[in-house]
MDAnalysis code that builds the backbone (N, CA, C; Angstrom):
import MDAnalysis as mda
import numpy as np

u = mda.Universe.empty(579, n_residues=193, atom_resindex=np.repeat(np.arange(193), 3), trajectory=True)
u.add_TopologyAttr("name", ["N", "CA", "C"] * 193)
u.add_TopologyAttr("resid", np.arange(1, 194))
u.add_TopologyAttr("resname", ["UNK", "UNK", "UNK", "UNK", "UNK", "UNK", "UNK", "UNK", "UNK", "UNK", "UNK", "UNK", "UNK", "UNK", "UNK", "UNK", "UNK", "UNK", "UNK", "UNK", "UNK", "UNK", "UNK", "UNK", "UNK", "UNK", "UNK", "UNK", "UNK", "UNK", "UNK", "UNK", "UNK", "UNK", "UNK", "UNK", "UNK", "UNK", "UNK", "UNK", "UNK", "UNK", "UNK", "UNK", "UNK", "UNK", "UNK", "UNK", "UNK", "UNK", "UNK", "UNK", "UNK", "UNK", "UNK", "UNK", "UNK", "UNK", "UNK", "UNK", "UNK", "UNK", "UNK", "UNK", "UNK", "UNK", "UNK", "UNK", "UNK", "UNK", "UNK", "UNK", "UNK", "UNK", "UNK", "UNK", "UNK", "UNK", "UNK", "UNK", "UNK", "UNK", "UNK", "UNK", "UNK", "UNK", "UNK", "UNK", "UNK", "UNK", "UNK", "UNK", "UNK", "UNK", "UNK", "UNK", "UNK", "UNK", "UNK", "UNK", "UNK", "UNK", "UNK", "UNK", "UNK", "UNK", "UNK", "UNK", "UNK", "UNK", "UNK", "UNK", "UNK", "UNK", "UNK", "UNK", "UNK", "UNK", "UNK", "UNK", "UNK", "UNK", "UNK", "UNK", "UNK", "UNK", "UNK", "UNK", "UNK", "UNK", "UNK", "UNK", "UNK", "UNK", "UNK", "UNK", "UNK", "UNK", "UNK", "UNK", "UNK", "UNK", "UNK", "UNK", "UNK", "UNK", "UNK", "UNK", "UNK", "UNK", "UNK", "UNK", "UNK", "UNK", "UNK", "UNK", "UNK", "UNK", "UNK", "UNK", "UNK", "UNK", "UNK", "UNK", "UNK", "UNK", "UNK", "UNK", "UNK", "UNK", "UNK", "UNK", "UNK", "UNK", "UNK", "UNK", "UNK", "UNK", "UNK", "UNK", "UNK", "UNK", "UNK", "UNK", "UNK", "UNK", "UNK", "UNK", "UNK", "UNK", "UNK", "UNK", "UNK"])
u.atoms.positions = np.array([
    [0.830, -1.199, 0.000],
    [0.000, 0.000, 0.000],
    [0.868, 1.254, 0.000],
    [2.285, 1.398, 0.972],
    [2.721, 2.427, 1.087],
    [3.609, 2.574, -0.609],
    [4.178, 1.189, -1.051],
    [4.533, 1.488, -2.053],
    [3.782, 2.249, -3.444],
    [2.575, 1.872, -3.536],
    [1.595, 2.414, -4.028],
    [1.225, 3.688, -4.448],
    [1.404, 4.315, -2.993],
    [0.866, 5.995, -2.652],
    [2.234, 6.466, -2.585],
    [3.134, 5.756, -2.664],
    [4.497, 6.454, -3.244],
    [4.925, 7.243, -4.776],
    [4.007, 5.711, -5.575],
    [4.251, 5.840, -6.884],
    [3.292, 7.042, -7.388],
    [1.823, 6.655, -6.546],
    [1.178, 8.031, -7.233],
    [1.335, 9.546, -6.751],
    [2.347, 9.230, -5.459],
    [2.729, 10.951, -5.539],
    [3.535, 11.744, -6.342],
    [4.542, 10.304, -6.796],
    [6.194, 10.793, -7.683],
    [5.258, 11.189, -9.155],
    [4.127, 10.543, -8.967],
    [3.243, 10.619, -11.231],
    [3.311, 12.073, -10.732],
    [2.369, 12.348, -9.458],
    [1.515, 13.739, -9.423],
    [2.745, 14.999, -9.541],
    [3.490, 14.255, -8.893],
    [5.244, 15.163, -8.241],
    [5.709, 15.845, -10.256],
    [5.605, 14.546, -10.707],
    [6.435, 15.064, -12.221],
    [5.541, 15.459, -12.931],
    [4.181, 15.513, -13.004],
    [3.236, 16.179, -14.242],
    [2.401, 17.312, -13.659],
    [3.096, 18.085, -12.302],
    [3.039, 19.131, -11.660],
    [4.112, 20.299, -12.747],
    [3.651, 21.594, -12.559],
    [4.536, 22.390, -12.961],
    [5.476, 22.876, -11.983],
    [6.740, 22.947, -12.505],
    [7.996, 23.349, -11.152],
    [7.165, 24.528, -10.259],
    [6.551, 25.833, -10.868],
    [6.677, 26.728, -10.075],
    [5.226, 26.683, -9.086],
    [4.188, 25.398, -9.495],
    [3.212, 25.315, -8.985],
    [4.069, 25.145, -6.997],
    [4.993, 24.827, -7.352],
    [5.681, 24.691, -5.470],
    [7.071, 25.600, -5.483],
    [7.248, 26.802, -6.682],
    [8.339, 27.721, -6.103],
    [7.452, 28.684, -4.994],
    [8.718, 29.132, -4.200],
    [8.102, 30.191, -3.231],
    [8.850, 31.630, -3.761],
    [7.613, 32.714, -3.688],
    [7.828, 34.000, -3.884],
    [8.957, 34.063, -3.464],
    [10.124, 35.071, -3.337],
    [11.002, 35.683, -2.675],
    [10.668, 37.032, -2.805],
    [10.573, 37.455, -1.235],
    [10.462, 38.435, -1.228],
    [11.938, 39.530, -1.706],
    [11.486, 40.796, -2.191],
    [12.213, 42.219, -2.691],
    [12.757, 42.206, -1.700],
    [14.276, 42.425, -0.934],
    [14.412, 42.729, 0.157],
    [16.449, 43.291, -0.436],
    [16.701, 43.968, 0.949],
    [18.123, 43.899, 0.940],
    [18.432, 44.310, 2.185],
    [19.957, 44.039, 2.601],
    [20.311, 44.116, 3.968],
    [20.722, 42.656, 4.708],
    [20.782, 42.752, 5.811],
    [21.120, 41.732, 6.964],
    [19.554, 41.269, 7.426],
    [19.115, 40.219, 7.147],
    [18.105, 39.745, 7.940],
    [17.739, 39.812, 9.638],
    [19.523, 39.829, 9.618],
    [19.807, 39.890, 11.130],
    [19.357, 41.537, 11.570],
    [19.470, 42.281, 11.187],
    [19.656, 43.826, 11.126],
    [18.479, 43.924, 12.683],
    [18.593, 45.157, 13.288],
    [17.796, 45.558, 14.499],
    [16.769, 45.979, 13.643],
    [16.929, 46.693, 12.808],
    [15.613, 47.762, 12.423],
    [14.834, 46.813, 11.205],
    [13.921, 46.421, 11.075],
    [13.340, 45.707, 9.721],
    [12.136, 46.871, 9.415],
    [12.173, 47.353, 7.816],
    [11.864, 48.127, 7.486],
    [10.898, 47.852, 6.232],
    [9.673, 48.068, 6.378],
    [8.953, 47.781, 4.776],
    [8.705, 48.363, 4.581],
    [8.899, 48.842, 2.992],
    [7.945, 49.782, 2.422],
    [6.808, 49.297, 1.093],
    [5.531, 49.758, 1.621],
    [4.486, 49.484, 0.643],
    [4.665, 50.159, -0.219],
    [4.849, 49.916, -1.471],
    [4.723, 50.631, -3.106],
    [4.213, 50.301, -3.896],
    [3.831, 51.605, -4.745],
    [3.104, 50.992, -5.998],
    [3.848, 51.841, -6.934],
    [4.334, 50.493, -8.288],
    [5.304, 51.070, -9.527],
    [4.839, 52.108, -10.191],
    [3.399, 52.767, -10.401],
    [3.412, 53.860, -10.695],
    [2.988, 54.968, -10.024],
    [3.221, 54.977, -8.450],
    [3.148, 55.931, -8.032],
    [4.263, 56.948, -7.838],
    [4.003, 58.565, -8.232],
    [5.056, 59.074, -8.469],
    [5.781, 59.304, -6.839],
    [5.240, 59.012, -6.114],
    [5.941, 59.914, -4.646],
    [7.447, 58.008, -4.496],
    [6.330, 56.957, -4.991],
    [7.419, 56.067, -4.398],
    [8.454, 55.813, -5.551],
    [8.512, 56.980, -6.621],
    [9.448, 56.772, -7.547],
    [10.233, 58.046, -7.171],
    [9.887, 58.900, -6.420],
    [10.747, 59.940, -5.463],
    [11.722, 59.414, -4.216],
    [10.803, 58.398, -3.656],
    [11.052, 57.382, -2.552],
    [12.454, 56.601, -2.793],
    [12.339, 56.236, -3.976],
    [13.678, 55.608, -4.712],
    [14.766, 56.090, -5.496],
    [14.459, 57.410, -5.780],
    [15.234, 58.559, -6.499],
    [16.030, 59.291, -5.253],
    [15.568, 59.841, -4.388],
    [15.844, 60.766, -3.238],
    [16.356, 59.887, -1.996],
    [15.033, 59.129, -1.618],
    [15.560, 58.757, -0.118],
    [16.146, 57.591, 0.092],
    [15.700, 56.465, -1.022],
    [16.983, 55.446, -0.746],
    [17.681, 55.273, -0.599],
    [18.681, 56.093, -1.762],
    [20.626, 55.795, -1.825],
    [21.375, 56.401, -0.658],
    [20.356, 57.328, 0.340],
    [20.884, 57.906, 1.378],
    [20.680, 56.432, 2.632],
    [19.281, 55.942, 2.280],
    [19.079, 55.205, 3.632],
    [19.670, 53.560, 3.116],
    [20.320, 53.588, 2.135],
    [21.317, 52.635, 1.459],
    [22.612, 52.637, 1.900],
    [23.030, 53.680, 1.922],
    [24.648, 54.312, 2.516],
    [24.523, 54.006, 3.926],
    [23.711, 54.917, 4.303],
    [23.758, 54.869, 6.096],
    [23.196, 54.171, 6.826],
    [22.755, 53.187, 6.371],
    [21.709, 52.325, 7.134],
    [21.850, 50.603, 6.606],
    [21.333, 50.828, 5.447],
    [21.491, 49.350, 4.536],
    [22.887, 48.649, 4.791],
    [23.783, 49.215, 4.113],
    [25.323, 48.578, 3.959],
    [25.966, 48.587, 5.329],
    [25.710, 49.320, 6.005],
    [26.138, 49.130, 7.353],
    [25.259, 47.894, 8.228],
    [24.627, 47.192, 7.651],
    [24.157, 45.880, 8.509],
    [22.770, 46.665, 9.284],
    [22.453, 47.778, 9.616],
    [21.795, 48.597, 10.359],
    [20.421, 48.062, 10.249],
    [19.791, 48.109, 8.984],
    [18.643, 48.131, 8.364],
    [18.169, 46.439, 7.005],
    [17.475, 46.021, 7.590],
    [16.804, 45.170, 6.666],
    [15.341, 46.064, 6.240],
    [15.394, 45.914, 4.584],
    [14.494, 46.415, 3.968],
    [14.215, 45.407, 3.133],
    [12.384, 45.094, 3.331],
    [11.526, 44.935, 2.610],
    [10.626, 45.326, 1.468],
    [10.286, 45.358, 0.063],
    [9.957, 46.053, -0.811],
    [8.575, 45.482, -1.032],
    [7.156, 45.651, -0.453],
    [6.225, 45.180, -0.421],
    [4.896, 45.555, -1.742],
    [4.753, 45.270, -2.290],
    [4.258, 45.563, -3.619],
    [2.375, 45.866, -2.549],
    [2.097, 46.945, -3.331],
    [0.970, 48.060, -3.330],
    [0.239, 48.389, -4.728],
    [-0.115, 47.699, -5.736],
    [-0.694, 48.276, -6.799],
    [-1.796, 49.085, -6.700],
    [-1.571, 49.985, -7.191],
    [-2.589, 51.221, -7.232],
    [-3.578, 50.895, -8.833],
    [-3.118, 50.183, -9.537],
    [-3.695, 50.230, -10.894],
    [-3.164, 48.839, -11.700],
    [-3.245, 48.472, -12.639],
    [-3.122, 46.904, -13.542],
    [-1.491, 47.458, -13.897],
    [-1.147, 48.611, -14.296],
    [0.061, 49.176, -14.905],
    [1.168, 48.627, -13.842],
    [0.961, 49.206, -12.559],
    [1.613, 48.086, -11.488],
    [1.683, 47.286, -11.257],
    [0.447, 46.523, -11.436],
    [0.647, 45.678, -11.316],
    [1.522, 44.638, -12.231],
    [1.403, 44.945, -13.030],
    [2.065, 44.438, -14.642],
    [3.407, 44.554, -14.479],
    [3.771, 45.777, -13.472],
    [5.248, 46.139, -13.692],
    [5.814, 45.604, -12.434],
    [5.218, 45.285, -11.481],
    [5.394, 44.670, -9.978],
    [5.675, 42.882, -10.631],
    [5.154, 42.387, -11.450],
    [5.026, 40.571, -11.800],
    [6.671, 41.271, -12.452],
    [6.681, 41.872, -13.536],
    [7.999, 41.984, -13.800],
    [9.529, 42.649, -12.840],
    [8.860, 42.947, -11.657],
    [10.304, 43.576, -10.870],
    [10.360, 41.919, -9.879],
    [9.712, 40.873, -10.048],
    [9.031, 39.637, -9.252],
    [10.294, 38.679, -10.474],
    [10.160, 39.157, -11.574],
    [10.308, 38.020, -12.812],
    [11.341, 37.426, -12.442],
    [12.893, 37.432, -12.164],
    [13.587, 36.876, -12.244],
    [13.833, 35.672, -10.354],
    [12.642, 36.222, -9.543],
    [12.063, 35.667, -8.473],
    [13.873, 35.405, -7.489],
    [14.376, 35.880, -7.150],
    [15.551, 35.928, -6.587],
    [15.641, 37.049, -5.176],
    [15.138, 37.713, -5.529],
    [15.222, 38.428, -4.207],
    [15.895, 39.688, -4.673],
    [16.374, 39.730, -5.499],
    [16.911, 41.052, -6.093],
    [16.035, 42.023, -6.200],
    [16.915, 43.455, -5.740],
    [15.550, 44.645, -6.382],
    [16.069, 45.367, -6.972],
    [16.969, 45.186, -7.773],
    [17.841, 45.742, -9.017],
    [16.444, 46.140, -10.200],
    [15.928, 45.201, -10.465],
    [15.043, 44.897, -11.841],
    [13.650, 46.218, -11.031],
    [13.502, 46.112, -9.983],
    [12.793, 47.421, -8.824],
    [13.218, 48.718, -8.992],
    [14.369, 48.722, -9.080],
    [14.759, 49.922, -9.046],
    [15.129, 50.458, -10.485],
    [15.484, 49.651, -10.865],
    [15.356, 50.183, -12.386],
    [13.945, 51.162, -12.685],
    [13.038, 50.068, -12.875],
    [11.719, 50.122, -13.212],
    [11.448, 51.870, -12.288],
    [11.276, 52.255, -11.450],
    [11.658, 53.363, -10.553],
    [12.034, 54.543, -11.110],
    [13.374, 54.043, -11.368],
    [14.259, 55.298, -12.128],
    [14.251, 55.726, -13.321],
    [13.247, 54.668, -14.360],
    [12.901, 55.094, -15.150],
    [11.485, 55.010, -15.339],
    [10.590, 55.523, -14.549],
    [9.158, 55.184, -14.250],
    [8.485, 56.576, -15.339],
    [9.285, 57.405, -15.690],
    [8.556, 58.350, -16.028],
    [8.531, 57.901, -17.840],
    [9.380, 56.845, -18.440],
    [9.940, 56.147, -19.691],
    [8.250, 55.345, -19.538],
    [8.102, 55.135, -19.004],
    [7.026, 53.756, -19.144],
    [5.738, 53.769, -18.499],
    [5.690, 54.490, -17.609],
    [4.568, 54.592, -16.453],
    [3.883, 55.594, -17.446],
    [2.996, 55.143, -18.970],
    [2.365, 56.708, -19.627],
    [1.260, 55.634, -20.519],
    [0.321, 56.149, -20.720],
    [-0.222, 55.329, -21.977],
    [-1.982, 55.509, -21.750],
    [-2.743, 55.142, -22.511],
    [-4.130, 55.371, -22.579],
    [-4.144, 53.943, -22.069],
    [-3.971, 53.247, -22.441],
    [-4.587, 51.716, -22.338],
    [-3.135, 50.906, -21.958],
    [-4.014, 49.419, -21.050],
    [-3.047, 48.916, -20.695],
    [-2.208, 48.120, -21.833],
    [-2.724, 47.967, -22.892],
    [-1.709, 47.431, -23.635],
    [-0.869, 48.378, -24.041],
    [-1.180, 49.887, -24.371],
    [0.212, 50.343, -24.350],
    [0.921, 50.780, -23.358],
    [0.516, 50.433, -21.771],
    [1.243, 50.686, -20.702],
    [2.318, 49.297, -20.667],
    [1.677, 48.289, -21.049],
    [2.609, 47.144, -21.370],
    [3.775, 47.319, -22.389],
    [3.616, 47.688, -23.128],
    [4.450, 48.092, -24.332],
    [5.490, 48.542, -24.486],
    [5.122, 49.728, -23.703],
    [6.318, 50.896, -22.853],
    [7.146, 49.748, -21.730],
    [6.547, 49.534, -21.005],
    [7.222, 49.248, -19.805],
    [8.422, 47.781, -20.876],
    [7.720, 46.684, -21.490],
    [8.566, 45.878, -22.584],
    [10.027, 46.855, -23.329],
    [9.745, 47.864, -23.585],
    [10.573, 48.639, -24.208],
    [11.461, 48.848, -23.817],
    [11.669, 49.574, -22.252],
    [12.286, 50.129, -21.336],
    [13.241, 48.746, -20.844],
    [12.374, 47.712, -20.666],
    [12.914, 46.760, -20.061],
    [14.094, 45.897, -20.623],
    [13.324, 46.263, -22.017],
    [14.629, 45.494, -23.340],
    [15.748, 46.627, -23.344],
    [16.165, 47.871, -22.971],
    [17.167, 48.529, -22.923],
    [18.103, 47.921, -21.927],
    [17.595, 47.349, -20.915],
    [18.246, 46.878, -19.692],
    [18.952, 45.866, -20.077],
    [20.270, 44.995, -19.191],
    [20.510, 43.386, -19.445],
    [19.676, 42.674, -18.378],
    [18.210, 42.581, -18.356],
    [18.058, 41.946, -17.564],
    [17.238, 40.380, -18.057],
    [17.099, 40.743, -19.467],
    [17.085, 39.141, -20.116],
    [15.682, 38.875, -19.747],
    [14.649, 39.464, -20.039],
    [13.156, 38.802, -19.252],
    [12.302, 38.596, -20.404],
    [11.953, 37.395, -20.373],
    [10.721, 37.672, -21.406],
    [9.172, 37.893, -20.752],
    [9.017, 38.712, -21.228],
    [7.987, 39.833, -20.773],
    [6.401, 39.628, -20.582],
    [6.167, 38.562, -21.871],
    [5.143, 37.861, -21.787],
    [5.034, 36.944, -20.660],
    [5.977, 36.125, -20.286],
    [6.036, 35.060, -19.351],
    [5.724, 35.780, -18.031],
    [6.661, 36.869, -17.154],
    [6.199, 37.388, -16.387],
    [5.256, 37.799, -16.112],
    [4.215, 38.233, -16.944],
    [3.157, 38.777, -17.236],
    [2.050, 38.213, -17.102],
    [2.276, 37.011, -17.561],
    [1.328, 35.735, -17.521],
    [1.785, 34.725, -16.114],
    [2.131, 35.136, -15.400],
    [2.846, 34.026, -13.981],
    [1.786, 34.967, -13.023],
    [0.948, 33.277, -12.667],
    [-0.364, 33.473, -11.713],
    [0.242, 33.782, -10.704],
    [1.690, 32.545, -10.142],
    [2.227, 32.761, -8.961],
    [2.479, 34.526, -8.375],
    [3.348, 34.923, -9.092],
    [3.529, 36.244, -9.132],
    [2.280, 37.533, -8.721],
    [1.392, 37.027, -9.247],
    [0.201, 37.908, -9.235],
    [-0.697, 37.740, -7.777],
    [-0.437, 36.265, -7.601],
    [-0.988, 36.232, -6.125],
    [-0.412, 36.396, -5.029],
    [1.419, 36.221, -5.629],
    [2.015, 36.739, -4.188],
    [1.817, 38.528, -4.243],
    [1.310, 39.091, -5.425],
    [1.555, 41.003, -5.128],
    [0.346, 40.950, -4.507],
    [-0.934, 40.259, -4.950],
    [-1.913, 40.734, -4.188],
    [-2.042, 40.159, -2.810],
    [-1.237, 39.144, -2.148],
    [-1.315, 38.910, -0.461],
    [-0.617, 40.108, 0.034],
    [0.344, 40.691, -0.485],
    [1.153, 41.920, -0.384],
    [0.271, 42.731, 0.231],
    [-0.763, 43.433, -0.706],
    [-1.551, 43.980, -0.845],
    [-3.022, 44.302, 0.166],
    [-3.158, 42.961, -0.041],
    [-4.175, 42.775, 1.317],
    [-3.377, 42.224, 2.848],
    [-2.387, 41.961, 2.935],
    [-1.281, 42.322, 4.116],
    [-1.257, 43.860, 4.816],
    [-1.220, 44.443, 3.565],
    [-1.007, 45.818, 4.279],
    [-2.191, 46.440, 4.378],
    [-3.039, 46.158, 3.886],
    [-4.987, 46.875, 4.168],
    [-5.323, 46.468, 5.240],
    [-4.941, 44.982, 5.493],
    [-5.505, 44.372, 6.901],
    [-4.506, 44.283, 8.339],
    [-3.353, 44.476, 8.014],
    [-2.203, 44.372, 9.236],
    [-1.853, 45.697, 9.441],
    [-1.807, 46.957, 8.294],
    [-0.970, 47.814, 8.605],
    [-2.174, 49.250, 8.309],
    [-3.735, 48.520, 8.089],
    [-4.077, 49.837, 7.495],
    [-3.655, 50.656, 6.212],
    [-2.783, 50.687, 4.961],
    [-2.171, 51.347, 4.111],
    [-3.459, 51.605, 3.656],
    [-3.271, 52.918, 3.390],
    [-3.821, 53.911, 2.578],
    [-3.555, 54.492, 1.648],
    [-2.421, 54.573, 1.176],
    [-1.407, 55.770, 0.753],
    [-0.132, 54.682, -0.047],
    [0.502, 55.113, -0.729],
    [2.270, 54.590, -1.163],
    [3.177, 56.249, -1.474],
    [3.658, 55.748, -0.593],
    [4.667, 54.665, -0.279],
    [4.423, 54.918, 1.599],
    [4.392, 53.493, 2.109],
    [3.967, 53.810, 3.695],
    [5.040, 52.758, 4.021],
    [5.712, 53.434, 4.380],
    [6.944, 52.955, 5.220],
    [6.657, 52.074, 6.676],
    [6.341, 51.063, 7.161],
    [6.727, 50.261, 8.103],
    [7.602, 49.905, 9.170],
    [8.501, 50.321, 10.391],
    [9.486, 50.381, 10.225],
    [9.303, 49.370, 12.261],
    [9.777, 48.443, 12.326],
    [9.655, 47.572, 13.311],
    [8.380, 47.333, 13.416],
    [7.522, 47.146, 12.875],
    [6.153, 47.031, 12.922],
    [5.283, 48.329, 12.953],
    [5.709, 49.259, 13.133],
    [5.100, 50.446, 13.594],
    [5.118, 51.349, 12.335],
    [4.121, 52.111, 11.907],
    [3.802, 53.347, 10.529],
    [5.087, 54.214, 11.028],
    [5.997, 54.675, 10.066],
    [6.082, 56.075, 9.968],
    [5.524, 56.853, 9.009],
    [5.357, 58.067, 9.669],
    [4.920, 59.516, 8.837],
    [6.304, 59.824, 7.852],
    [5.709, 60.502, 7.110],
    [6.927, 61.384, 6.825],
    [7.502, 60.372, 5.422],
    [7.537, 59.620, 4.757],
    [8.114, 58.610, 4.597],
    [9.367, 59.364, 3.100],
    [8.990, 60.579, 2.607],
    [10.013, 61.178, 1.496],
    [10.723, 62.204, 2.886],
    [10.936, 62.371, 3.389],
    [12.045, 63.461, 4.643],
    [12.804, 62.235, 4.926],
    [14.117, 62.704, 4.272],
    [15.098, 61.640, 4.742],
    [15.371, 62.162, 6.249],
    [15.766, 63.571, 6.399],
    [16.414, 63.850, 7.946],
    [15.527, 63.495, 9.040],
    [14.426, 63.778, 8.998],
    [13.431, 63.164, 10.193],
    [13.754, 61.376, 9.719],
    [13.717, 61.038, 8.955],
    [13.646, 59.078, 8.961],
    [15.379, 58.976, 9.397],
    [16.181, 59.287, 9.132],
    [17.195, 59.620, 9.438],
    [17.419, 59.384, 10.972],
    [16.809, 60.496, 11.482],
    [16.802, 60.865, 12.939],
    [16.079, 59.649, 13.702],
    [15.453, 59.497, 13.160],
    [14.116, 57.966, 13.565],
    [15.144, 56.892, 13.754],
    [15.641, 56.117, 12.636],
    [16.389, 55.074, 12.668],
    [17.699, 55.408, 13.754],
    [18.494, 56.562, 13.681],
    [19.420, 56.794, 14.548],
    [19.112, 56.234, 16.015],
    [17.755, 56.752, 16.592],
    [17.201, 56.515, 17.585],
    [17.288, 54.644, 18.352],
    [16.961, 54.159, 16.988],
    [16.548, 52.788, 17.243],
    [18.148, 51.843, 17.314],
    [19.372, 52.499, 16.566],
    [20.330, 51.789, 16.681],
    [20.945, 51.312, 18.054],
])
């Protein structure tokens, strides 16, 4: 019998699709170990969290991140399908990297434009093929997995954290205000070291 229910798990095991059992990885960077764990809810076309990543990161990257200080979380927030579209693709290469994040970010104003979502798709394909980041665009696009880990994201932060707003910074469990003032977040984290 046990041999049996062996054989029909290994059939079910191989005519399963691999990613039907990959796990999301979350956007993150830093020391896991770090004192301060920090999330921020975003959505790819909102302009304040493409300020968020222009302005206040590379500061709270320097002084916080690389110094072991700070673990940061990058929690996907879609405000619209355009994000969402562009959130499965900062997801695509599923590694934990937020390189393909920050890109998308820094050039949000290249792609984040269009009447319709197929040409918000289009743009964002365009932008993406300038990059080396090797994605095919359709595939990301079409990955259920992806789409259901942005929306637990999503309803994570409506139901645990209240979000209202992007970019809403998280920071030991607790909201901060303020979340584009680097010197007050600055001053905040100093506190907690």
């Amino acid at each position: 019998m046990k041999k049996e229910l062996i054989k029909i798990l290994l059939i079910v095991f191989y005519f399963l699709p691999i990613n039907s059992f990959a796990e999301i990885k979350p956007i993150s960077e830093g020391s896991v170990d770090a004192k301060i764990k920090l999330i921020v809810f975003e959505s790819l076309t909102c302009g304040h969290c493409g300020s968020f990543h222009k302005n206040v990161y590379p500061k709270l990257k320097e002084d916080f991140i690389d110094k072991g200080h700070v673990y940061i979380e990058f929690k996907n927030f879609p405000l619209d399908m355009a994000a969402m579209n562009a959130s499965k693709i900062a997801h695509c290469k599923n590694d934990g990297s937020s390189e393909i994040l920050h890109y998308l970010f820094i050039n949000q104003e290249e792609w984040a434009k269009g009447e319709t979502i197929e040409e918000l798709n289009n743009n964002i394909e365009k932008s993406v093929k300038k990059s080396n980041f090797n994605l095919d665009i359709n595939k990301c696009l079409s990955n259920k997995e992806f789409e259901d880990h942005i929306l637990e994201d999503r309803i994570e932060g409506v139901k645990k954290y209240k979000i209202n707003a992007t970019p809403t910074l998280i920071i030991n469990g607790e909201k901060f205000e303020n979340p584009l003032n680097y010197k007050k977040l600055k001053k905040f984290l100093e506190k907690l070291i």
